[in-house]
C-alpha positions as CSV (number, residue, x, y, z in Angstrom):
1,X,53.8,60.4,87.5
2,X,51.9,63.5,89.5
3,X,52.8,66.4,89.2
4,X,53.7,66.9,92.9
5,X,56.3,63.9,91.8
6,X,57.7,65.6,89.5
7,X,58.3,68.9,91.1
8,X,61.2,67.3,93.2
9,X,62.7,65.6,90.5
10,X,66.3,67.0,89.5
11,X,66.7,68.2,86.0
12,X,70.0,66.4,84.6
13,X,72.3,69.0,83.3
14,X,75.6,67.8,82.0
15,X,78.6,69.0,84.3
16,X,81.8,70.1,82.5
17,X,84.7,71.2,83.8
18,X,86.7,73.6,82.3
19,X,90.1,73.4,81.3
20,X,93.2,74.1,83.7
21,X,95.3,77.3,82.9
22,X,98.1,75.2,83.5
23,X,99.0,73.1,80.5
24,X,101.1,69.8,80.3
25,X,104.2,71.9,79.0
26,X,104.3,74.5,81.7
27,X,106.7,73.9,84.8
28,X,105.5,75.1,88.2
29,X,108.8,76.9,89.0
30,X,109.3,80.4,90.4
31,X,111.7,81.3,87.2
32,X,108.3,81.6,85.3
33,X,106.7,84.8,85.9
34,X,103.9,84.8,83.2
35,X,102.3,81.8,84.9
36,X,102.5,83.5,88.8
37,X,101.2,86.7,87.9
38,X,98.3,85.0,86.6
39,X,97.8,82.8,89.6
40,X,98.2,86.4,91.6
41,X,95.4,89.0,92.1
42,X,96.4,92.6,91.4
43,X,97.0,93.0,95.3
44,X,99.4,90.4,95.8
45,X,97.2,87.3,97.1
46,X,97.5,84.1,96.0
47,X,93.9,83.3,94.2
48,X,92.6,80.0,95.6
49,X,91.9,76.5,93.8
50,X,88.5,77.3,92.9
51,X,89.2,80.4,91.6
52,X,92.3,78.7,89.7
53,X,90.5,75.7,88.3
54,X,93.6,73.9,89.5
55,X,94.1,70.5,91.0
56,X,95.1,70.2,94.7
57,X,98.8,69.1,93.9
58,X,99.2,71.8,91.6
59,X,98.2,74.6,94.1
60,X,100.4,73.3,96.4
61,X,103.4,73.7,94.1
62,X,102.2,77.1,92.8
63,X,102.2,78.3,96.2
64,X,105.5,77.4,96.8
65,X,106.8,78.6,94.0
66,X,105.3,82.0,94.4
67,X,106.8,82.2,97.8
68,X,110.1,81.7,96.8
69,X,109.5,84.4,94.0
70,X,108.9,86.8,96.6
71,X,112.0,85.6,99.0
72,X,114.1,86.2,95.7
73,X,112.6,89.3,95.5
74,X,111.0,88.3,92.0
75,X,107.5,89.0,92.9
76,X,106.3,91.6,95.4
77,X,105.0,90.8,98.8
78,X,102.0,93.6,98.6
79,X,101.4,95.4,95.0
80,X,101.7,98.9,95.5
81,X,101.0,99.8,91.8
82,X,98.2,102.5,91.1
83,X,95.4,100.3,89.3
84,X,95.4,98.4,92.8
85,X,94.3,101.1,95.2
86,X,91.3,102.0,92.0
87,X,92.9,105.2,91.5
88,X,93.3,106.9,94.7
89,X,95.8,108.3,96.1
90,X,97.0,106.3,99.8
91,X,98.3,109.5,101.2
92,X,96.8,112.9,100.3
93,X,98.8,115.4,102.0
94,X,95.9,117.8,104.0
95,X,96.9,121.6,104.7
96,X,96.9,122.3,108.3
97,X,96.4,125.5,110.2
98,X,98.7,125.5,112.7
99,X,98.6,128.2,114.8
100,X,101.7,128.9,117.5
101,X,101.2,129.4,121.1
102,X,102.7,133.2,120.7
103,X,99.5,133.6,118.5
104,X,96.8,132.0,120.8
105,X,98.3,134.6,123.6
106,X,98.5,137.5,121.1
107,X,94.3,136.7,120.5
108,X,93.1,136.7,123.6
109,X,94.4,139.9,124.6
């Protein structure tokens, strides 16, 4: 072959998939927590397929089941816990000068 060939030739590399979190003894129900927090990311959001390595059936049920953990109040809608916002504070409370209209009036004269 030439070597301008060979250039465009594909290298065969051996494609493996890895395993699914979800094993054969796991139920997809929204009594088991363990399993939707780990399909969760730390804001709330239900991570997608490809980030799941899950099958499309199975995502389909996870999603479903996640939503009615969060009708049942089981899981929470938005995660306001602290390691979500990185540490900062949402509402930092900012000291004001307020000045009153009696002391704008006493100023100017």
């Amino acid at each position: 072959m030439d070597k301008s060939k060979r250039l465009f030739l594909k290298s065969k590399q051996s494609f493996r998939r890895s395993l699914s979190p979800i094993q054969s003894g796991d139920r997809i129900d929204y009594k088991n927590m363990s399993l939707l927090y780990r399909l969760i990311s730390h804001q709330g959001k239900i991570l997608s397929r490809r980030v799941n390595r899950l099958t499309l059936k199975q995502q389909r049920l996870i999603t479903i089941a996640i939503k009615q953990a969060r009708i049942l109040s089981l899981l929470p809608f938005v995660n306001s816990l602290p390691f979500a916002n990185n540490g900062k504070k949402k509402f930092e409370k900012n000291e004001s000068k307020s000045t009153t209209r009696t002391t704008v009036l006493k100023k100017k004269k």
